[in-house]
C-alpha positions in Angstrom: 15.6 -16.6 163.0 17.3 -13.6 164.4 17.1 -15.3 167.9 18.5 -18.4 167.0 21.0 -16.5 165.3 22.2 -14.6 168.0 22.5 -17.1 170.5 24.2 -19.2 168.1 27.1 -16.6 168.1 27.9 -18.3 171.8 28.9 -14.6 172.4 27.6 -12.3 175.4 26.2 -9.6 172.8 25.0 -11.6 170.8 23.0 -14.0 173.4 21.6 -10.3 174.8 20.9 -9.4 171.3 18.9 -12.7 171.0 17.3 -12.7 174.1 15.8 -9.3 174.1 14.8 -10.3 170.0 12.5 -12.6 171.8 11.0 -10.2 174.2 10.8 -7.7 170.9 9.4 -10.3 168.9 6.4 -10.9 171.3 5.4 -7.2 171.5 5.3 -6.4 168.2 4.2 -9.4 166.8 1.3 -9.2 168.9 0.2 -6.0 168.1 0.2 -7.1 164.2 -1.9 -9.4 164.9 -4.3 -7.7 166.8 -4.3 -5.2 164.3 -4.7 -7.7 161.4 -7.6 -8.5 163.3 -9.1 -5.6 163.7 -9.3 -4.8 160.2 -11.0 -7.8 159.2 -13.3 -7.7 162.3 -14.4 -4.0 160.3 -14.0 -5.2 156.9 -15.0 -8.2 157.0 -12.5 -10.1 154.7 -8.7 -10.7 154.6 -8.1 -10.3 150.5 -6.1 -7.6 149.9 -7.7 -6.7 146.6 -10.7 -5.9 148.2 -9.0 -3.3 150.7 -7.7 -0.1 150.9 -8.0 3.4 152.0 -8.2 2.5 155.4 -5.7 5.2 157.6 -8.4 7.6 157.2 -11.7 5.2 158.2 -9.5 3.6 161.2 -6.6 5.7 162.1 -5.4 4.1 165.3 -5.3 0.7 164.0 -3.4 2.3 160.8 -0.6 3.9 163.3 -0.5 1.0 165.6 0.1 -1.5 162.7 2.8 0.7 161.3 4.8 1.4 164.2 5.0 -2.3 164.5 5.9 -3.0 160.7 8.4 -0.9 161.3 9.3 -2.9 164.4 9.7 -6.1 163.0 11.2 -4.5 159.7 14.1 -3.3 162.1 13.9 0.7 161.8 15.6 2.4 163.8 14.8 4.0 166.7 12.0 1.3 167.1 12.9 -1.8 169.7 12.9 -4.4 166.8 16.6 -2.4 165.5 18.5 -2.2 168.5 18.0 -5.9 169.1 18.9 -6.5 165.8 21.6 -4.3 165.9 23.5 -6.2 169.2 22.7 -9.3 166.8 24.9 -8.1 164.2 27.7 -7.3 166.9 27.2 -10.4 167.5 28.3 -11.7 164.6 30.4 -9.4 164.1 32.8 -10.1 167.5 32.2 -14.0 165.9 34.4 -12.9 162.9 36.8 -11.3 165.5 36.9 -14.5 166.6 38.0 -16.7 163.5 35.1 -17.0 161.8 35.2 -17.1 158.3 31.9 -17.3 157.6 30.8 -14.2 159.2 30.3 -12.0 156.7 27.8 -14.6 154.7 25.6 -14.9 158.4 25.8 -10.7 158.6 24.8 -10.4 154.5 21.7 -13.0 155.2 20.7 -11.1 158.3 20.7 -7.6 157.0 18.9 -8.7 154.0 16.1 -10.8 155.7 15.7 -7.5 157.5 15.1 -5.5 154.1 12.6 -8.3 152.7 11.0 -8.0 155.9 10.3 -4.0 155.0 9.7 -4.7 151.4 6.9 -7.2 152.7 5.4 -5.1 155.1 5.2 -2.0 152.5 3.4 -3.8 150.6 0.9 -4.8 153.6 0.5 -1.4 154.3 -0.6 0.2 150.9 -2.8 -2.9 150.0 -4.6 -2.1 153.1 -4.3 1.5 154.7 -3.0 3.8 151.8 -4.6 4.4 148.6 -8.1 4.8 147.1 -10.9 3.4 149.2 -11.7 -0.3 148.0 -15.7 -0.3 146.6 -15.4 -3.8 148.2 -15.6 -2.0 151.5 -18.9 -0.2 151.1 -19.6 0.3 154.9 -16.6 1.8 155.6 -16.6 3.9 152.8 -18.1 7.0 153.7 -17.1 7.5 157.2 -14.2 6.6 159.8 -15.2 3.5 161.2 -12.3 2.9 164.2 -12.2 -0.1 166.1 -13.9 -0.2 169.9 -11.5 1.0 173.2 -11.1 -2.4 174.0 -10.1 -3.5 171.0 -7.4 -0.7 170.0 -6.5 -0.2 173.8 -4.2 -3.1 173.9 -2.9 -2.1 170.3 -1.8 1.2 171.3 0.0 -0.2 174.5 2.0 -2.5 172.6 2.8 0.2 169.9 3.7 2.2 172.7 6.2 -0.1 174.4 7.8 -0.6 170.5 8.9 2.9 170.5 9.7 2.9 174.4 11.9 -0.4 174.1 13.5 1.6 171.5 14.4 5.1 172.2 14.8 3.9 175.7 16.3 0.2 175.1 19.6 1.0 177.2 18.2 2.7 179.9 14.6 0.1 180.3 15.2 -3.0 179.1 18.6 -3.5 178.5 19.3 -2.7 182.0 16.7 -4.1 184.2 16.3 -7.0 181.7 18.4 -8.8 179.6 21.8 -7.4 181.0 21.3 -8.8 184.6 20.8 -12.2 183.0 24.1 -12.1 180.4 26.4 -11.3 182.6 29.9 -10.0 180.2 27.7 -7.7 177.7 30.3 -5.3 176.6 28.9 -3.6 172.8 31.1 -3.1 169.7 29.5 0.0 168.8 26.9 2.7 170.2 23.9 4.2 168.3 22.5 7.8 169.9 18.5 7.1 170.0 17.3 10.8 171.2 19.5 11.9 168.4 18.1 9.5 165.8 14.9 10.2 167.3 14.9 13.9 166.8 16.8 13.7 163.3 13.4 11.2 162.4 11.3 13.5 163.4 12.9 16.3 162.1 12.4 14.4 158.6 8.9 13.5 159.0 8.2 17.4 159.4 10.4 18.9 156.5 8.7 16.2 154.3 5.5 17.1 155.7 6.0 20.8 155.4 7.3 19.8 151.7 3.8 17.6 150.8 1.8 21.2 151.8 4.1 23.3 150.0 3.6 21.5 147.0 0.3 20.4 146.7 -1.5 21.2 143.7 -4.1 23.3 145.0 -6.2 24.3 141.7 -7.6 21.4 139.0 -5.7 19.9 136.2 -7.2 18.9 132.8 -6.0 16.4 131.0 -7.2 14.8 127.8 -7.2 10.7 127.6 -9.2 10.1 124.8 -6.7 10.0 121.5 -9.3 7.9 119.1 -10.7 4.4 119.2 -12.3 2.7 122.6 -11.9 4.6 125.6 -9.5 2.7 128.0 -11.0 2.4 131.4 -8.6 4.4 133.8 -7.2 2.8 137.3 -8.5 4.2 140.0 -6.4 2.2 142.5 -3.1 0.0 142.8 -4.1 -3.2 144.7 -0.8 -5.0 146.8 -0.4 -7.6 143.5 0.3 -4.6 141.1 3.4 -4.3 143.2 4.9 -7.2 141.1 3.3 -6.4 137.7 7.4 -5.6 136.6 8.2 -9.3 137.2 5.3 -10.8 136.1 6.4 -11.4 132.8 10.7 -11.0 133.4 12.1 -13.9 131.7 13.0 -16.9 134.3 11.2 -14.7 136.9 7.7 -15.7 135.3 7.9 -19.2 135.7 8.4 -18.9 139.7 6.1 -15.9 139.9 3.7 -18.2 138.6 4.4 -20.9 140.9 4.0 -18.8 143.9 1.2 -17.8 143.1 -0.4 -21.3 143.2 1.2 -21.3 146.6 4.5 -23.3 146.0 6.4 -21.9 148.1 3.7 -21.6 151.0 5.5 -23.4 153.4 1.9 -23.4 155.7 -0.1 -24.9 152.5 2.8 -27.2 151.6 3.0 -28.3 155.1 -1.1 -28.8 155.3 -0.8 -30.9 152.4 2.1 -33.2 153.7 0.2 -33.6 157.4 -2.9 -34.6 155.4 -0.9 -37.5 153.0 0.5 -39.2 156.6 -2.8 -38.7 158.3 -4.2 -40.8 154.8 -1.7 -43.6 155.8 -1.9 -43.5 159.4 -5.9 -44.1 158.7 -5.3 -46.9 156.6 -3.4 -48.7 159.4 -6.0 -48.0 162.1 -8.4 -50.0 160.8 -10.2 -51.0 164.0 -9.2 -54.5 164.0 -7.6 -55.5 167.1 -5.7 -58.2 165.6 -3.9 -55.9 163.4 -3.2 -53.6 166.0 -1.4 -56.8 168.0 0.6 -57.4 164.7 1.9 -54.2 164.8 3.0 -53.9 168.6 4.9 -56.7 168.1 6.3 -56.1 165.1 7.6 -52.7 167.1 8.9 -54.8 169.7 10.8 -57.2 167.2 12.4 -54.3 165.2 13.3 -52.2 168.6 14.9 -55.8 170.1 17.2 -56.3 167.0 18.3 -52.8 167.3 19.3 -53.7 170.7 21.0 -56.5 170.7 23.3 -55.9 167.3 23.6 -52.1 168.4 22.5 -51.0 165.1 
C-alpha cells in the first residue's frame, strides 16, 4: 500500500519514498518469514495459544523477528520509517500542490502504520514473551535456537533493517534510489545517530529502571476468600488481548464475525476461487461437442461486439 501510495503522489520524494518501500519491504518481510518459520520448524505448530515464552529458548530468532516488526511497524531509526517517512513528504508536497485530499491519504497512512505495531505486539507476546506454553514441552526446559543456517540468513537481514536505517542517506538513498529519481529534494530531515543514541539511551535507563526495581524477596498473598478455589492464570495468550471488546456493544457482533474468519480476505478469497472452479467444472464436461458450442458461441458474441462497436 505504502508503495502504491507513494508513487501515486507523481512526486520525486514521494516516487523515492516508494521505491526504496519496495526494497524495505523485501528485507524485512523476508526475515519475518524466515523467522515465522523457524519457530514452527522448533515448535512444531503455528496456534498461538499453544506458544509462548520463547525469547529465552530461541533468542536470535526472538531479536531477528523484532527488529523486523519493528521494521514493517515503521519505528524509527529502522529502514521501514525513513521510507515511510519520504512517503509522507510525499504527500505532504501533494497538498502543496492543490490537493485537497491530502490530509485524509496522510491520516490513512499514519494509522495503517500504528495498526501495523498494534498487530505485531500482539505477535510478539503470543509467541516470544510471557510464561512458557505447556503445549511446548520440548522446548520447555532448555534454549532450543535454530541451526546457523537457518538463523544466518535471519540475522543478515535484521542486520541490513537497522543498517538501511541509521545509514538510509548515506547507503541506500545515495547509491540506490536517488540515482534513479532524478529531482529528490526532502521537505524535512530526521538526525538517525541522534535518534539512534537517544533509543538507546532509553533502552538502558529502562533497563537500569527494571533492576532497580525488581522485587528481589517473595510476596504472599492470600486468594482463597471462601467458596471454590478459582484456578489462577498463569499466562495471557495473543486472544486475551481483545477480551475488553469481546463483549462492547456493536463491537461483539463483528468480533464475532472475525473470528469465523469474515473478514479473512485469504479464506474469503479461497472460498470464491473454489465456487468458479465448481462452475467452470460443470462446463468442461469432456464432451467435445459442447466444447464446439461454446467456441462458437465466443466467436458469435466477440463478432457482434465488433461490428456494432458495443
Amino acid at each position: 500500500g505504502y508503495m502504491v501510495l507513494g508513487i501515486g503522489t507523481g512526486n520525486p520524494i514521494g516516487i523515492a519514498g516508494g521505491i526504496f518501500h519496495m526494497l524495505n519491504h523485501a528485507i524485512y518481510k523476508s526475515c519475518l518469514f524466515l523467522t515465522g518459520g523457524a519457530v514452527e520448524h522448533r515448535t512444531q505448530t503455528t496456534n498461538l495459544n499453544r506458544l509462548g515464552g520463547l525469547a529465552k529458548l530461541m533468542p536470535i530468532t526472538f531479536v531477528t523477528f523484532l527488529i523486523a516488526a519493528l521494521s514493517i511497524s515503521g519505528v524509527p531509526p529502522f529502514n521501514g520509517f525513513v521510507s515511510k517517512w519520504m512517503v509522507y513528504q510525499g504527500i505532504i508536497e501533494l497538498g502543496k500542490g492543490g490537493d485537497k485530499l491530502w490530509i485524509i491519504w496522510l491520516v490513512a497512512a499514519m494509522f495503517g502504520s500504528a495498526l501495523t505495531l498494534a498487530s505485531f505486539m500482539k505477535l510478539i507476546h503470543s509467541v516470544f514473551l510471557g510464561a512458557p506454553s505447556p503445549g511446548i514441552p520440548r522446548l520447555a526446559r532448555k534454549r532450543n535456537e535454530v541451526s546457523f543456517a537457518m538463523w544466518l540468513p535471519m540475522a543478515v537481514l535484521a542486520a541490513l533493517c537497522v543498517i538501511f536505517g541509521v545509514f538510509a542517506y548515506k547507503v541506500p538513498l545515495k547509491n540506490l534510489i536517488i540515482p534513479a529519481v532524478p529531482g529528490v529534494s526532502f521537505l524535512g530531515f530526521w538526525s538517525p545517530g541522534l535518534t539512534t543514541l537517544l533509543i538507546i539511551i532509553g533502552i538502558i535507563l529502562g533497563v537500569i529502571i527494571y533492576w532497580l526495581g525488581n522485587i528481589k524477596g517473595l510476596r504472599t498473598d492470600t486468594t482463597y476468600v471462601g467458596g471454590e478455589i478459582i484456578p489462577q492464570e498463569s499466562r495471557v495468550t495473543g486472544v486475551d488481548f481483545y477480551d475488553t471488546i469481546k463483549d462492547l456493544g456493536t463491537l461483539k457482533g463483528i468480533y464475532k464475525k472475525a473470528e469465523n474468519k469474515l473478514f479473512d480476505i485469504y479464506d474469503q478469497g479461497t472460498k470464491f476461487v473454489f465456487f468458479f472452479i465448481r462452475g467452470l467444472r460443470k462446463i468442461h464436461s469432456g464432451i467435445l461437442p459442447t466444447y464446439l458450442f461454446w467456441s462458437l458461441f465466443g466467436m458469435l458474441i466477440l463478432f457482434i461486439i465488433m461490428m456494432f462497436r458495443i
